[in-house]
N, C-alpha and C positions, 0 to 999 in steps of 0.2 A: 860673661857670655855663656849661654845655654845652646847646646848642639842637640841636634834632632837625633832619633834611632835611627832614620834614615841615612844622615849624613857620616854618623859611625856605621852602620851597615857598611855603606860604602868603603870604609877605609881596611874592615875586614876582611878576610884574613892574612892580608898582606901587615899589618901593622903588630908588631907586639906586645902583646899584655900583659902587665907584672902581678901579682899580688900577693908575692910574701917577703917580706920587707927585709927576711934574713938573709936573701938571695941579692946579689947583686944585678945591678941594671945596667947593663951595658949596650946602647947602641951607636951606628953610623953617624958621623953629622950630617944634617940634611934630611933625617930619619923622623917621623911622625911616631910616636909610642903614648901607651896607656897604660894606665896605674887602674887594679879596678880592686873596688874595697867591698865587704858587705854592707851593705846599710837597712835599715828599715826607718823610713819617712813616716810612719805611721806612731811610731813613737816619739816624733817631733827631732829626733836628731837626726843629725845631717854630717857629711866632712865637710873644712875647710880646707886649704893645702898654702903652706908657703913656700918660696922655693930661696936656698942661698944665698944663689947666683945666677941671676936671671939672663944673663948676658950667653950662660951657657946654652940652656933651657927655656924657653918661650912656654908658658901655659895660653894653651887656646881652648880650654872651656871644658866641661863635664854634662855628663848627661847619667840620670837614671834607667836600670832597667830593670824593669817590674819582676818579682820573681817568675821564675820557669812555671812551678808547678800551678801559676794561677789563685791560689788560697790567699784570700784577705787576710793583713796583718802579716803572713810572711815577711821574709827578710828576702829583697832584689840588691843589690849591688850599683855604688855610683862608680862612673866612668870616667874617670881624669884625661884628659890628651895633653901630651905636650910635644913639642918641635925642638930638637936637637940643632942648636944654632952653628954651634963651633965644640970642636978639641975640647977637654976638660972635665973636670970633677968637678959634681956639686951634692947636694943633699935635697930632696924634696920631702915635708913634715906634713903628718895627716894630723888632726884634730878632731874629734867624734863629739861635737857637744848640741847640744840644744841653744841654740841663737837666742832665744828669748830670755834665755840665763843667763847673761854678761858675768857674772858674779860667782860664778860655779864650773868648778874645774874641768873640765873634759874626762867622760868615762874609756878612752884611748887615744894614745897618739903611737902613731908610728913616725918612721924614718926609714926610706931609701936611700941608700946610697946609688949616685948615677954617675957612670962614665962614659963621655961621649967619644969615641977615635974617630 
């Protein structure tokens, strides 16, 4: 599922946005949160994301946004959302690869650690 800038518009700035995967994630259960990465689409890579324990953590979709300064070929950042289910620890793993590569390793991955109270 692909969410609109609009639909994230909305959920700003009331919602939390992580991006440095050294730092821990901590939110409410019940609690809407976003992971935002940099990305550029222009060079055909993209994230994927897997999550642990999904039972924790609900992924409800991502969305692109275009860089700030406007300049083609920049680097904008993808928008992860996910929904804090219940109590508990899990991990969410990013993946930077080009899709049409199957065969070829990922130029980064990261990991969040997430705690939900």
């Amino acid at each position: 599922m692909t969410l609109t800038a609009a639909f994230l518009l909305g959920l700003t700035p009331h919602t939390p946005v992580f991006t440095d995967a050294s730092q821990p994630v901590a939110v409410d259960a019940g609690e809407d949160f976003f992971i935002a990465l940099g990305s550029n689409v222009t060079t055909g890579y993209n994230w994927s994301q897997s999550i642990a324990d999904g039972k924790i953590v609900a992924y409800e979709g991502n969305v692109y946004q275009n860089p700030s300064n406007g300049l083609i070929g920049a680097s904008g950042q993808q928008i992860f959302i996910y929904h804090a289910n219940r109590t508990g620890a899990t991990t969410l793993t990013f993946s930077y690869a080009r899709p049409f590569e199957p065969n070829v390793p990922p130029v980064k991955t990261v990991t969040f650690a997430v705690t939900v109270k």
